[in-house]
C-alpha positions as CSV (number, residue, x, y, z in Angstrom):
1,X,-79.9,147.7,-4.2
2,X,-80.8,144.1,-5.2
3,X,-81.2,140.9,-3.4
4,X,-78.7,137.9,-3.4
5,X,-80.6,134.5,-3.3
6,X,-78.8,132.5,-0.8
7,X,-78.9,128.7,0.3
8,X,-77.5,127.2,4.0
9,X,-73.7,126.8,3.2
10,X,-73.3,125.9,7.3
11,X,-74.7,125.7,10.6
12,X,-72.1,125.6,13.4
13,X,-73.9,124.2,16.8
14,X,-72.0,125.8,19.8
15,X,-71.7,124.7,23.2
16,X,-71.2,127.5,26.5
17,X,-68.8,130.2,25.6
18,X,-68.5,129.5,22.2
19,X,-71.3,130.9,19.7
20,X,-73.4,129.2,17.1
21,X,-73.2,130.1,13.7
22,X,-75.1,130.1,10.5
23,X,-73.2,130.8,7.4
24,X,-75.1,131.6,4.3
25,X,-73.2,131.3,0.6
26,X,-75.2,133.7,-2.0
27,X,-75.5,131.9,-5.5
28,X,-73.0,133.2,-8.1
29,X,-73.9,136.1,-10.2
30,X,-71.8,137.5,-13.0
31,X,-69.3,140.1,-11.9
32,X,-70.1,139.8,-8.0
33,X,-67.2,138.9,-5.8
34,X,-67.9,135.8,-3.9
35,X,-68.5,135.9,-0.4
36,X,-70.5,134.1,2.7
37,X,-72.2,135.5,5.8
38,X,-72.0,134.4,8.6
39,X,-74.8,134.8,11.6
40,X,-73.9,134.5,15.1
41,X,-77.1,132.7,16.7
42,X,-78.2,130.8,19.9
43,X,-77.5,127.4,20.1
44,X,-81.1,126.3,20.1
45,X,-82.1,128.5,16.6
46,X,-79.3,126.9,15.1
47,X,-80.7,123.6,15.8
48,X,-84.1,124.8,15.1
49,X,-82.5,125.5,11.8
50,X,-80.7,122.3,11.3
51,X,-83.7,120.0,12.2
52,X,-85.6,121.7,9.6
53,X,-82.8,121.0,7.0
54,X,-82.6,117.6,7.8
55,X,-87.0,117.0,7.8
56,X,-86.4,115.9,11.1
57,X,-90.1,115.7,13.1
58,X,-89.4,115.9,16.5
59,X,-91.9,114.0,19.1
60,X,-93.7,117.4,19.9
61,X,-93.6,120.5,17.3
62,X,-91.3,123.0,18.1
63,X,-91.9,126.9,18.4
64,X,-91.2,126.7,14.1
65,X,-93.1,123.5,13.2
66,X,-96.1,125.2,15.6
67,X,-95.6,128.0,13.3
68,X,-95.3,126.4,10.1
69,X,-98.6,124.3,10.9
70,X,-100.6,127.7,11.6
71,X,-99.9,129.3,8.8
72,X,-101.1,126.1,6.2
73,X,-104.4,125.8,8.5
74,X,-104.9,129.7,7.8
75,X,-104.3,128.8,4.1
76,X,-101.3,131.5,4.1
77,X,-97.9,130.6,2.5
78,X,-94.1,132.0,3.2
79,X,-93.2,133.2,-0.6
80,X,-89.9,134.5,1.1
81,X,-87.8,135.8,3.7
82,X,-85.4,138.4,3.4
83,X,-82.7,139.6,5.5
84,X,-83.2,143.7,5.2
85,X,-80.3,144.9,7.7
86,X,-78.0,144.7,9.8
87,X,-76.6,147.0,12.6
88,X,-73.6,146.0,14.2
89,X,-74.2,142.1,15.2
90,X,-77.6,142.2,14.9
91,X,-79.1,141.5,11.6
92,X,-82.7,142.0,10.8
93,X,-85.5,139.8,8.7
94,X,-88.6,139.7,7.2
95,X,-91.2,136.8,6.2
96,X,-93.2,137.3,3.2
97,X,-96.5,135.6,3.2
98,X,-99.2,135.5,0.7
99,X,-103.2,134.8,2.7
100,X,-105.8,132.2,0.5
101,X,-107.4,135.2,-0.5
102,X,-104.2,136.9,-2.3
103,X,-102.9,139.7,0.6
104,X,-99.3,140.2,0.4
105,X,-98.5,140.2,4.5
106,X,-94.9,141.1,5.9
107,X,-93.6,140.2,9.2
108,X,-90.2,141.3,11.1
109,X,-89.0,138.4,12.3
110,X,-85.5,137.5,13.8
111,X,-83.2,135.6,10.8
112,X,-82.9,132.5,12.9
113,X,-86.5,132.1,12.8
114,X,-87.0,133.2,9.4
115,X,-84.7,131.1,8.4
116,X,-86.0,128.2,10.5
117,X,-89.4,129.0,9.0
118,X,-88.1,128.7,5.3
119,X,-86.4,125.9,5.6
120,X,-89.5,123.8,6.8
121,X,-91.7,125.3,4.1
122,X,-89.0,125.0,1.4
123,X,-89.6,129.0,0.7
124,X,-86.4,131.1,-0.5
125,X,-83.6,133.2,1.4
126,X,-82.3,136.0,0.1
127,X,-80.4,138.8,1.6
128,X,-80.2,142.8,0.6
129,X,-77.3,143.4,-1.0
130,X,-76.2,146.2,1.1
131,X,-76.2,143.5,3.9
132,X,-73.5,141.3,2.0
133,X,-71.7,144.1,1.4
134,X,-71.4,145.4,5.3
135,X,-71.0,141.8,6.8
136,X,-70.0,139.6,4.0
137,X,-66.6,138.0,4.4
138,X,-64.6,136.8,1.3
139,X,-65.4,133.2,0.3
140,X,-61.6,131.9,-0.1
141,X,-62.0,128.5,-1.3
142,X,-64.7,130.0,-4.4
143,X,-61.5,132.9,-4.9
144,X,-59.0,129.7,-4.9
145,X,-60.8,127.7,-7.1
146,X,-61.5,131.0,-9.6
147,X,-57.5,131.9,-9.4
148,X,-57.2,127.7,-10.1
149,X,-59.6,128.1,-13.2
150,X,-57.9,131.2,-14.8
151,X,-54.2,129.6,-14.3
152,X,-55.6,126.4,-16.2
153,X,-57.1,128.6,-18.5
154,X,-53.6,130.6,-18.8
155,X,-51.7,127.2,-19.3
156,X,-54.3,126.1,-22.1
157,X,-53.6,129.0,-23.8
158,X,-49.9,129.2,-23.7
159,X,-50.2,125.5,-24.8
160,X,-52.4,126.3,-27.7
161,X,-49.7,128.5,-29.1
162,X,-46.6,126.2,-28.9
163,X,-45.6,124.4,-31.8
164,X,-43.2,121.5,-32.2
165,X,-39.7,123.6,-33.3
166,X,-40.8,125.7,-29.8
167,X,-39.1,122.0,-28.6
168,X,-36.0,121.8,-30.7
169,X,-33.1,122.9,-29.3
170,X,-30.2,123.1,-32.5
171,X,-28.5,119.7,-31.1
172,X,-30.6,117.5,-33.1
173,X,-28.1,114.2,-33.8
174,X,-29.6,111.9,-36.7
């Protein structure tokens, strides 16, 4: 199986009952179905998340921007996270770091704080394909617009083939 790249389509901040939500869009790849996938997460990941999006610095680092700041002191980069799995609801991550002197390092991590972690360092997301294919849901406005493109296409066509008698109609007074 191969990895999807994948970039921050949404991040739903919920209140009480009602769950937060970070849906990730893959980038298109020839003759892959387009879908999204969403991530149930806690109300204050999501934010996490969303401050890091936005370059918001907050007053006092958070638990990520503490992180973030340790790593560059230790000279050690995130080339990547990856989310590996998924059982059930909960899905599983990894951060991959490179140390000053080369050592490729890779730590479990939870995918709201790998993600939270990524965003701040500007490091890629990408998620195992198996993954997309257990818990990715169908992206209905990229299928829309594809159906959209392929009628246009259709019409352009049919139009391409139409001459001017196709418009006569045998009651031509002159």
């Amino acid at each position: 199986m191969g990895l999807a790249r994948v970039d921050i389509e949404t991040i739903v901040i919920g209140g009480g009952p009602v769950a937060s939500l970070l849906v990730l869009r893959p980038r298109p790849r020839v003759g892959v179905p387009a879908v999204s996938l969403p991530i149930r997460l806690g109300a204050v990941e999501a934010s996490s998340i969303g401050m890091g999006v936005e370059a918001r610095k907050p007053e006092r680092p958070m638990t990520h921007d503490l992180l973030q700041q340790a790593l560059s002191v230790l000279g050690a980069t995130v080339t990547s996270v990856v989310i590996t799995g998924v059982e059930g609801t909960t899905f599983f991550a990894q951060v991959n770091l490179t140390s000053n002197t080369g050592r490729h390092v890779v730590l479990d991590a939870r995918p709201s704080d790998a993600v939270a972690l990524a965003v701040r360092t500007k490091s890629p997301v990408f998620v195992d394909d198996g993954v997309l294919e257990v818990a990715g849901c169908p992206d209905f406005g990229a299928v829309r617009h594809q159906e959209e493109e392929e009628s246009i296409e259709e019409f352009g066509k049919f139009v391409e083939t139409l001459s001017p008698g196709d418009f006569l109609t045998g009651d031509i007074e002159g």
